[in-house]
VODO-468551 format. One record per residue (C-alpha): residue number from 1; z negated, x negated, y; residue in one letter. Coordinates in steps of 0.2 Angstrom, whole numbers. Each point is the difference from the previous one (the first is absolute). Example, Ala and Ser with C-alpha at 12.3 -4.5 7.8 and 13.67 -1.06 7.14 Angstrom:
% residues 2
@n=1	up=-39	east=-62	north=-22	res=A
@n=2	up=3	east=-6	north=17	res=S
This chain:
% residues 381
@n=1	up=-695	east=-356	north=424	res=X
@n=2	up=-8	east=1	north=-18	res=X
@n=3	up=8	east=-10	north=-13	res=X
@n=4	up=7	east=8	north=-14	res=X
@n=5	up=0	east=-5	north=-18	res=X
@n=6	up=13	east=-15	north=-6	res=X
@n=7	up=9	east=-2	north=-14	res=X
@n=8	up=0	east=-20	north=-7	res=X
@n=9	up=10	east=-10	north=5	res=X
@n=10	up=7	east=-1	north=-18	res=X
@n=11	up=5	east=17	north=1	res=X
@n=12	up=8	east=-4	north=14	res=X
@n=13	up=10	east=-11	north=-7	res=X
@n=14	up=7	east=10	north=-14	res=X
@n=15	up=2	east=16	north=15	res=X
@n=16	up=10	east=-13	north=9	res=X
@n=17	up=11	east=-4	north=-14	res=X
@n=18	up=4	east=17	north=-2	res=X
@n=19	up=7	east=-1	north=19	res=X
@n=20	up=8	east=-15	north=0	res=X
@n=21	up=12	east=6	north=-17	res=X
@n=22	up=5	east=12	north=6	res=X
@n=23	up=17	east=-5	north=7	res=X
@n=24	up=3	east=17	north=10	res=X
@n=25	up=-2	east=-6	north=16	res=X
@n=26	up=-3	east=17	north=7	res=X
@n=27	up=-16	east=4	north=-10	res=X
@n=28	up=-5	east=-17	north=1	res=X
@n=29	up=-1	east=2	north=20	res=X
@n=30	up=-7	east=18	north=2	res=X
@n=31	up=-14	east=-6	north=-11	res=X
@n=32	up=-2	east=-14	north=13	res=X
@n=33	up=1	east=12	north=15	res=X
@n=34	up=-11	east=12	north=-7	res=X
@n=35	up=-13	east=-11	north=-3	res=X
@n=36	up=1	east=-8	north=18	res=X
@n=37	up=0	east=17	north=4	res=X
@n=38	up=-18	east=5	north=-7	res=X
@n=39	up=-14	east=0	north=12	res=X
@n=40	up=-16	east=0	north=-10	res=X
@n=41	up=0	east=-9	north=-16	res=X
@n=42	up=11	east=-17	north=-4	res=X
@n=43	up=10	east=1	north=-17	res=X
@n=44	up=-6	east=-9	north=-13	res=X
@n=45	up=19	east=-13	north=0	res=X
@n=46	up=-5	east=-4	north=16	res=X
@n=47	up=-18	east=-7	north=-3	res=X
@n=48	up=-1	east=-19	north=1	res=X
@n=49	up=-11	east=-11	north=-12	res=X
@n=50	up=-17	east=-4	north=8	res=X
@n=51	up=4	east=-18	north=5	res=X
@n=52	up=16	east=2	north=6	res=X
@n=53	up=-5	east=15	north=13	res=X
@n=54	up=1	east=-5	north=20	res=X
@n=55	up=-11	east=3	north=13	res=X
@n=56	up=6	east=3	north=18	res=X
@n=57	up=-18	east=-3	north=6	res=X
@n=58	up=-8	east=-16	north=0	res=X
@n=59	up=-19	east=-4	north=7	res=X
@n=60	up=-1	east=3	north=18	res=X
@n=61	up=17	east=0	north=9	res=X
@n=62	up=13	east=6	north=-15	res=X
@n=63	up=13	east=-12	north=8	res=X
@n=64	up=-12	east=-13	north=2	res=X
@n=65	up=9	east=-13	north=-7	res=X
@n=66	up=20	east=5	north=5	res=X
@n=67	up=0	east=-14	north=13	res=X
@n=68	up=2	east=-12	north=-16	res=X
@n=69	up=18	east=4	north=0	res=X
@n=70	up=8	east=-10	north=17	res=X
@n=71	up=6	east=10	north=13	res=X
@n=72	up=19	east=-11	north=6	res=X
@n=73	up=7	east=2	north=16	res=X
@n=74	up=17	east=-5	north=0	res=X
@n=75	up=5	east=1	north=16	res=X
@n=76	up=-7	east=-18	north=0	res=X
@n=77	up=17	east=-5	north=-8	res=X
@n=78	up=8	east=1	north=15	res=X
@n=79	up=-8	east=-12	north=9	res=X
@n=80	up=7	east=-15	north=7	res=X
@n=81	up=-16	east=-9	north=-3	res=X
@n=82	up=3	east=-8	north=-19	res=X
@n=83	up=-19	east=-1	north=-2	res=X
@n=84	up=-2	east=19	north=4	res=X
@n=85	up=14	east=6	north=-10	res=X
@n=86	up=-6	east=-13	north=-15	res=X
@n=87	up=-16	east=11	north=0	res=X
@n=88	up=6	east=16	north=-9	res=X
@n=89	up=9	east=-11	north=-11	res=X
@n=90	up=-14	east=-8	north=-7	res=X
@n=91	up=-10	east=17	north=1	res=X
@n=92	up=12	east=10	north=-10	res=X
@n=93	up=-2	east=-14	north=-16	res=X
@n=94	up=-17	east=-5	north=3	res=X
@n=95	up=-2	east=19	north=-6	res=X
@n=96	up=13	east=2	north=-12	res=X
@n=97	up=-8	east=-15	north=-10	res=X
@n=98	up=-19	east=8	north=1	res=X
@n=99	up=5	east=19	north=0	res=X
@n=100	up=16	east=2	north=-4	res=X
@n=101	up=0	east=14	north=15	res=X
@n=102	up=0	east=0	north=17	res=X
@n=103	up=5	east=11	north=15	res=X
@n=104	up=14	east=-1	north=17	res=X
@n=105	up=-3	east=8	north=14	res=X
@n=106	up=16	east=-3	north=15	res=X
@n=107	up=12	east=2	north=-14	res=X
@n=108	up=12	east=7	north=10	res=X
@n=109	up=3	east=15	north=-13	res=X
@n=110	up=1	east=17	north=14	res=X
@n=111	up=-12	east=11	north=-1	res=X
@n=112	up=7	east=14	north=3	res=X
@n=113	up=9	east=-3	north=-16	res=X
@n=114	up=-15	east=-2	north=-9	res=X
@n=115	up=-5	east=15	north=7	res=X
@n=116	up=16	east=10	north=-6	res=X
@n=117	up=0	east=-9	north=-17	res=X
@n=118	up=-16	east=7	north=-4	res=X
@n=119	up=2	east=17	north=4	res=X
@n=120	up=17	east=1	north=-10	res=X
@n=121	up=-12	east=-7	north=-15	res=X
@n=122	up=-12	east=14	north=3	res=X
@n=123	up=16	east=14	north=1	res=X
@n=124	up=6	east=-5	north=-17	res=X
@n=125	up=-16	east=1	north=-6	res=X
@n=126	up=-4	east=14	north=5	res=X
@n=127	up=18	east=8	north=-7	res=X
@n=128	up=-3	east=13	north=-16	res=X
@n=129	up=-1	east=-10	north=-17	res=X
@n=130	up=16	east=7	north=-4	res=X
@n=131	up=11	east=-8	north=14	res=X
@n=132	up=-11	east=-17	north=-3	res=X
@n=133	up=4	east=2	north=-18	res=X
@n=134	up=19	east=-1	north=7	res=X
@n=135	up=-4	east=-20	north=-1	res=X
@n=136	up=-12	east=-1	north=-13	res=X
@n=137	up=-3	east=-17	north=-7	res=X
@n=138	up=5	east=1	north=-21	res=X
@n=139	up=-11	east=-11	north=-10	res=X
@n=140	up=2	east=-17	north=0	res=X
@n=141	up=10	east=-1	north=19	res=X
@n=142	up=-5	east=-5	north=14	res=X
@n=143	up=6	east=10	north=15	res=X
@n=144	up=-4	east=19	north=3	res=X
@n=145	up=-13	east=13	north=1	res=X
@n=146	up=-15	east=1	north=-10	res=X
@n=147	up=-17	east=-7	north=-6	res=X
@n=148	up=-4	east=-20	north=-1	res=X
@n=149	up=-1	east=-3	north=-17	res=X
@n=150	up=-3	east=-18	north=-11	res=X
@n=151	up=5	east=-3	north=-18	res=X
@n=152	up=-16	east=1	north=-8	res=X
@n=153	up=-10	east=10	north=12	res=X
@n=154	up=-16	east=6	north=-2	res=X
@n=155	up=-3	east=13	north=14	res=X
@n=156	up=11	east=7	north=10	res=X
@n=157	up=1	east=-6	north=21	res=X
@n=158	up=-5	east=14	north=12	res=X
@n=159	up=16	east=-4	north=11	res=X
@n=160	up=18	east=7	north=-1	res=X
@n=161	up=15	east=-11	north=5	res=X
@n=162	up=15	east=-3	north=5	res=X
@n=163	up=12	east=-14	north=-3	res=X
@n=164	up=17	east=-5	north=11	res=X
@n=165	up=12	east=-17	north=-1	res=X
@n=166	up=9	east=-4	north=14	res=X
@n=167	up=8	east=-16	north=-8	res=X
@n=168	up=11	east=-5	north=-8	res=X
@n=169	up=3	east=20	north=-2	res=X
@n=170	up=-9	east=11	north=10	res=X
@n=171	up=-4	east=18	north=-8	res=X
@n=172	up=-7	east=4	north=15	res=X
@n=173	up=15	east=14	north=7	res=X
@n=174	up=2	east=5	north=-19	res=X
@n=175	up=-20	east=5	north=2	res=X
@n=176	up=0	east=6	north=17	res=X
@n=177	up=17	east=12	north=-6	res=X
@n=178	up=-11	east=8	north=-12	res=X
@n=179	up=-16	east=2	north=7	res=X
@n=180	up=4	east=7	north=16	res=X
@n=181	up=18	east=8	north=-6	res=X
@n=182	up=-6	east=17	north=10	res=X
@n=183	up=-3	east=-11	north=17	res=X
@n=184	up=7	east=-15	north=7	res=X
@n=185	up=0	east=-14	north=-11	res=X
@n=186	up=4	east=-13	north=11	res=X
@n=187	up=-17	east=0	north=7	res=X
@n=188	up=-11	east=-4	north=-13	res=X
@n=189	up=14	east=-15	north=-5	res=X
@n=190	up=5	east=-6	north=17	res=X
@n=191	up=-18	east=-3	north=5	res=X
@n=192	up=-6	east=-7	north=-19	res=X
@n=193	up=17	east=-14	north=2	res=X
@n=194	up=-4	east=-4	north=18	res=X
@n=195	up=-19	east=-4	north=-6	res=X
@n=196	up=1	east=-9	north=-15	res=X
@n=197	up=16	east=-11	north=11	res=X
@n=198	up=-14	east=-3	north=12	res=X
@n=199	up=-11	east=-7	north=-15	res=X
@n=200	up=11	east=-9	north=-9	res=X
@n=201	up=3	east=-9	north=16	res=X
@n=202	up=-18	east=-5	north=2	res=X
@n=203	up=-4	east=-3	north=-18	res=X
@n=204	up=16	east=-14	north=3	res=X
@n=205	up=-9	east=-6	north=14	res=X
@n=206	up=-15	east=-1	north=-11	res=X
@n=207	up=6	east=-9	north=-13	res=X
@n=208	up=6	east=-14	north=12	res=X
@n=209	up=-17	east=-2	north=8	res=X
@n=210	up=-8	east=2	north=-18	res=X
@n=211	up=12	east=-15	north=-7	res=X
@n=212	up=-3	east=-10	north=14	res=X
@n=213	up=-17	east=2	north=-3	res=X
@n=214	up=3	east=-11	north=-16	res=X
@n=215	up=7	east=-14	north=10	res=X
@n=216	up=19	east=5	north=-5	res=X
@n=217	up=12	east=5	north=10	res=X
@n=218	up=0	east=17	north=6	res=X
@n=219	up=15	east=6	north=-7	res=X
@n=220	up=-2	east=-9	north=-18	res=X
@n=221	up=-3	east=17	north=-9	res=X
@n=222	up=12	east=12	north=10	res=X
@n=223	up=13	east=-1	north=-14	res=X
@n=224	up=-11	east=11	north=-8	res=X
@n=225	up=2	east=13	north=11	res=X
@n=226	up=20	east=0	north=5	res=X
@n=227	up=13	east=10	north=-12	res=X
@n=228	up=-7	east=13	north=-11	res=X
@n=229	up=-18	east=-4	north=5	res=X
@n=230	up=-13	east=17	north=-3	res=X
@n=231	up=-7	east=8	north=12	res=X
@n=232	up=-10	east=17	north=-3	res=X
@n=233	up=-14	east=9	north=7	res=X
@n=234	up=-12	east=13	north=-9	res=X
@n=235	up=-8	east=14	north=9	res=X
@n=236	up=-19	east=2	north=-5	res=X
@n=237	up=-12	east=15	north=0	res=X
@n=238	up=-16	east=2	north=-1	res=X
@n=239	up=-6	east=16	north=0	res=X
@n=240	up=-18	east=6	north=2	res=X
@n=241	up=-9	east=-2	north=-17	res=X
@n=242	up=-15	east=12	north=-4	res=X
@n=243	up=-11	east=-17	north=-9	res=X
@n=244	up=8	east=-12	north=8	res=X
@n=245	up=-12	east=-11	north=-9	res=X
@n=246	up=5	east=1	north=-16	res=X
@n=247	up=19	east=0	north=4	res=X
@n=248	up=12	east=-14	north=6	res=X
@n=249	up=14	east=1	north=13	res=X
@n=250	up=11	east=-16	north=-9	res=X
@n=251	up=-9	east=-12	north=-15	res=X
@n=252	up=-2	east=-19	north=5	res=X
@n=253	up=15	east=-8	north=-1	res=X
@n=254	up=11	east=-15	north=7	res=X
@n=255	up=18	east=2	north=7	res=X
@n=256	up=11	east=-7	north=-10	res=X
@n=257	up=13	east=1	north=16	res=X
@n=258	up=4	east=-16	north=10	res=X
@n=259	up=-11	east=8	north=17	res=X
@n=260	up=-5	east=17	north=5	res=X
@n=261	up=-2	east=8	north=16	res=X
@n=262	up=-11	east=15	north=3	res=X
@n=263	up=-2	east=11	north=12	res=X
@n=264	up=-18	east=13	north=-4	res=X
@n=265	up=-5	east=14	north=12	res=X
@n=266	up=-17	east=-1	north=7	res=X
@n=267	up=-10	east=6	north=-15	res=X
@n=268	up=-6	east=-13	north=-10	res=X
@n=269	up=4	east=-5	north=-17	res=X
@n=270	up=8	east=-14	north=-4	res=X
@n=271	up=-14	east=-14	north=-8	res=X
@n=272	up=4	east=-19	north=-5	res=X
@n=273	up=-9	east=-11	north=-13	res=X
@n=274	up=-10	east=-13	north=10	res=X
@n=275	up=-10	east=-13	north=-6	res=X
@n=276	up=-6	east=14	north=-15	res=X
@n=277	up=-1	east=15	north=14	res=X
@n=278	up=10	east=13	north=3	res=X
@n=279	up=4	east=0	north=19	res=X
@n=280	up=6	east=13	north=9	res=X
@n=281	up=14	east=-1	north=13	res=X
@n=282	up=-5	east=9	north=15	res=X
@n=283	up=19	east=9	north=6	res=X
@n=284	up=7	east=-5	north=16	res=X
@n=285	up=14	east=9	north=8	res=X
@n=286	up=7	east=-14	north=8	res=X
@n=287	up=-1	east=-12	north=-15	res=X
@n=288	up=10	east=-4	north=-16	res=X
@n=289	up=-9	east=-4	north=-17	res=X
@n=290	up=10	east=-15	north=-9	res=X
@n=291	up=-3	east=-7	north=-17	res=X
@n=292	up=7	east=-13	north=-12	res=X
@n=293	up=8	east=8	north=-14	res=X
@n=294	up=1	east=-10	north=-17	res=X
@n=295	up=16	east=-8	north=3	res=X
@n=296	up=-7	east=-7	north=16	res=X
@n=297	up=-15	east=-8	north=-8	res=X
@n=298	up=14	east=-8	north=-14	res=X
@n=299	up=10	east=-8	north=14	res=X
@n=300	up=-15	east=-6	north=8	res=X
@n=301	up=-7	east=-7	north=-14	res=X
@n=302	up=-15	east=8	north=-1	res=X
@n=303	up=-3	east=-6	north=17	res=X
@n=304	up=0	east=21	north=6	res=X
@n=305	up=-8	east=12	north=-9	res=X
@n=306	up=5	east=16	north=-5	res=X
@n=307	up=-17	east=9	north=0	res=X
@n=308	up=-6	east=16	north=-6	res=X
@n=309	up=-1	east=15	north=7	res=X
@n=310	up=-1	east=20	north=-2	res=X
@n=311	up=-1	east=18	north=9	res=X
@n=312	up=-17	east=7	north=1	res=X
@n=313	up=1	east=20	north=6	res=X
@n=314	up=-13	east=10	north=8	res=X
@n=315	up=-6	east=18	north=1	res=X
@n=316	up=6	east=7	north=17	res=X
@n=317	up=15	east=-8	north=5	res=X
@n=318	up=18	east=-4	north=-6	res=X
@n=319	up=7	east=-16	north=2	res=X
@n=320	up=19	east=-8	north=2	res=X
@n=321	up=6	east=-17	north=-3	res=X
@n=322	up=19	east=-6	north=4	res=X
@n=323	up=0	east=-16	north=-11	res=X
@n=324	up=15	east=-8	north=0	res=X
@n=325	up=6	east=-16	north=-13	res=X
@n=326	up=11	east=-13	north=2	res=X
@n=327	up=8	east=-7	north=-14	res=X
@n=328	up=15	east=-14	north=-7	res=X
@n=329	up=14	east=8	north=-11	res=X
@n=330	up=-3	east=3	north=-17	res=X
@n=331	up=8	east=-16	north=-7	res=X
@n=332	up=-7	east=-12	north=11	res=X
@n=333	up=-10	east=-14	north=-6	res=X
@n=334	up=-16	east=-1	north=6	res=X
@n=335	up=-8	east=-19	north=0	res=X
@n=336	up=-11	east=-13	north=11	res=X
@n=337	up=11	east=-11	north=11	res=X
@n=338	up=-5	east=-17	north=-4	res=X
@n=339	up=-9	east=-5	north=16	res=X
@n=340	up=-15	east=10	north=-6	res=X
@n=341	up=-2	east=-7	north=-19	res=X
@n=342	up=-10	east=-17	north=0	res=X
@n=343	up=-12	east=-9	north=-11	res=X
@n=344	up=-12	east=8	north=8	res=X
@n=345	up=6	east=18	north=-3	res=X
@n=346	up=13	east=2	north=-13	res=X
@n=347	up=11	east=14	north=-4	res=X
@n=348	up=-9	east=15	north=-6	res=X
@n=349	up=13	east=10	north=-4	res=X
@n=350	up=17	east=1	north=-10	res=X
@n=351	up=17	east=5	north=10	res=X
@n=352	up=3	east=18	north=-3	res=X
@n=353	up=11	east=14	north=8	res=X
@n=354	up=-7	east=15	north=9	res=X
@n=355	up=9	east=11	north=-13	res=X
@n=356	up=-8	east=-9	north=-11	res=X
@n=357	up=-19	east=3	north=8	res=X
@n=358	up=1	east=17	north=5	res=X
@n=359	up=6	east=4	north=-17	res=X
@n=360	up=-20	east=-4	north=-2	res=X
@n=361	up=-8	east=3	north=15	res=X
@n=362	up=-7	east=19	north=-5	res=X
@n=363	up=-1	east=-5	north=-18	res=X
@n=364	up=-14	east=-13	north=3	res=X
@n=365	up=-13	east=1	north=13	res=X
@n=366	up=-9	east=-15	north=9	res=X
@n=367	up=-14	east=13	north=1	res=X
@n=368	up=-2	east=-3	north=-20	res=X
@n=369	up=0	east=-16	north=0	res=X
@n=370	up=16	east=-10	north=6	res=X
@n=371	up=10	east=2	north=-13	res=X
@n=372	up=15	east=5	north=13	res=X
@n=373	up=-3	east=-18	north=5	res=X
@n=374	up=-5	east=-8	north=-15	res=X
@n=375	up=18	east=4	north=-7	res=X
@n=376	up=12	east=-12	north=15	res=X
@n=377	up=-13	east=-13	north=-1	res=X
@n=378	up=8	east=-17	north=-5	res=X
@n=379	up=-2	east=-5	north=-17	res=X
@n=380	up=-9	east=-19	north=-1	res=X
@n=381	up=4	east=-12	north=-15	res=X
């Protein structure tokens, strides 16, 4: 396909602006959707700067270098054999202190659910943007329908969202009720409560193996995730972008969540910053993506990393992710255990709440520089 003329990326920016002011939800969204919807030239908000645009193909095989993330089976955990089961133990941190990322396959979540999540994702989706504006997400929340927008950002993602909690309120039957008001709504919500219950009860598992990992004892941070812990999940799509490479699916970004789980069909997309690359994550359908969120890399004390990542898009295909977050409550205060502070490596950051650092979390990008981070850090007389 030709290219077609672009704007700068500066007056994208001030297009952008106009967007992102506007506080009618409704007009904010159909400009979305009928940008998504355009098949030959990509809108001028939508173009990325130069060195920020990914690449989906890499020198030789595109997905060359995927096999950097590890690949945990953890159906080892059962096993009698201490040394067997100690092995994805010391996997799963050996990863999450290099990475930050890394992958489970015998997770024990049912396929068949997987399956039936995904295609409930793909029928809201495809629901008229005036039933998805039913749940459209008002500036400055979180949960609901509509773009994924930052404070401060400087081209629009080619993506739409959807947002849902199912702790410590679900929204999920309130959404369900309005979107599919004219069907059954018990459907869409039975089966969105029955996966994300599935993944809550892995990412649990998880965070035991990860903690253990540390040399604690596995159930040192599960306070975090008893009463009034947060559980979400956001639907992603991708749709098929006419430049794809001038456009971005989701900017570089950390989580600032405790872990996420992610589930991505089999078109490819999601990349990781590795050693100054951009690595893409070939999909498997039997297999869960999982990364360290901010908070996780604050308990650990730096040991984890919370790593950078993004969405690329491409030209032909549309692409769904199920990404799923696990979070303490709001006023819980988030701090190292002493075990992992020595001489050796000391503090690095303050105690804080969550409230407190989510407060901050899409104010301040790690992308531009740390500041998120630079802001808990532990001040030193």
């Amino acid at each position: 396909m030709a290219a077609h003329p672009i704007s700068s990326h500066s007056h994208n920016a001030a297009d952008l602006a106009a967007v992102l002011t506007n506080t009618n939800t409704t007009l904010r969204n159909a400009s979305l959707l009928s940008a998504l919807a355009l098949v030959q030239q990509l809108p001028a908000m939508f173009v990325e700067a130069e060195d920020q645009r990914p690449v989906l193909e890499m020198d030789g095989d595109p997905l060359a270098f995927s096999h950097l993330i590890p690949i945990v089976d953890m159906s080892l955990l059962k096993s009698s054999d201490p040394a067997v089961r100690a092995s994805p133990v010391a996997d799963i941190a050996a990863a999450c202190e290099k990475f930050g990322f890394f992958q489970v396959v015998n997770h024990g979540v049912d396929e068949s659910l997987i399956r039936r999540c995904e295609t409930e994702a793909h029928t809201m989706f495809e629901l008229p943007l005036d039933v998805k504006e039913r749940v459209h997400r008002p500036p400055g929340t979180s949960f609901g329908y509509g773009a994924n927008t930052w404070v401060n950002q400087t081209v629009m993602h080619w993506a739409e969202s959807f947002h849902m909690q199912l702790h410590p309120k679900s929204n999920i039957r309130e959404f369900s009720g309005k979107l599919f008001a004219e069907s059954d709504p018990t459907k869409f919500s039975s089966t969105v409560e029955e996966y994300m219950g599935q993944i809550e009860k892995l990412a649990r598992q998880l965070l035991e193996l990860l903690t253990e990992g540390l040399g604690l004892e596995p159930t040192t941070f599960n306070h975090y995730v008893e009463n009034e812990r947060m559980m979400s999940m956001r639907f992603n799509l991708y749709p098929p972008c006419p430049q794809p490479e001038l456009a971005i699916g989701l900017r570089a970004h950390t989580d600032p969540h405790l872990l996420t789980i992610l589930h991505q069909d089999e078109v490819a997309g999601l990349q990781v910053h590795i050693d100054e690359k951009w690595i893409t994550v070939k999909p498997r359908p039997d297999c869960f993506v999982v990364n360290v969120g901010d908070l996780f890399q604050v308990l650990s004390n730096t040991r984890y990393k919370s790593v950078l990542h993004r969405a690329a898009v491409n030209g032909t295909s549309k692409r769904l992710s199920l990404a799923c977050f696990l979070n303490p409550p709001l006023s819980a205060t988030v701090e190292a255990p002493p075990e992992l502070i020595t001489a050796e490596r000391p503090q690095v950051y303050r105690p804080f709440t969550w409230g407190e650092y989510l407060s901050n979390a899409y104010k301040f990008h790690p992308a531009m520089g740390g500041e998120r981070h630079e802001r808990f850090f532990l001040e030193r007389s």
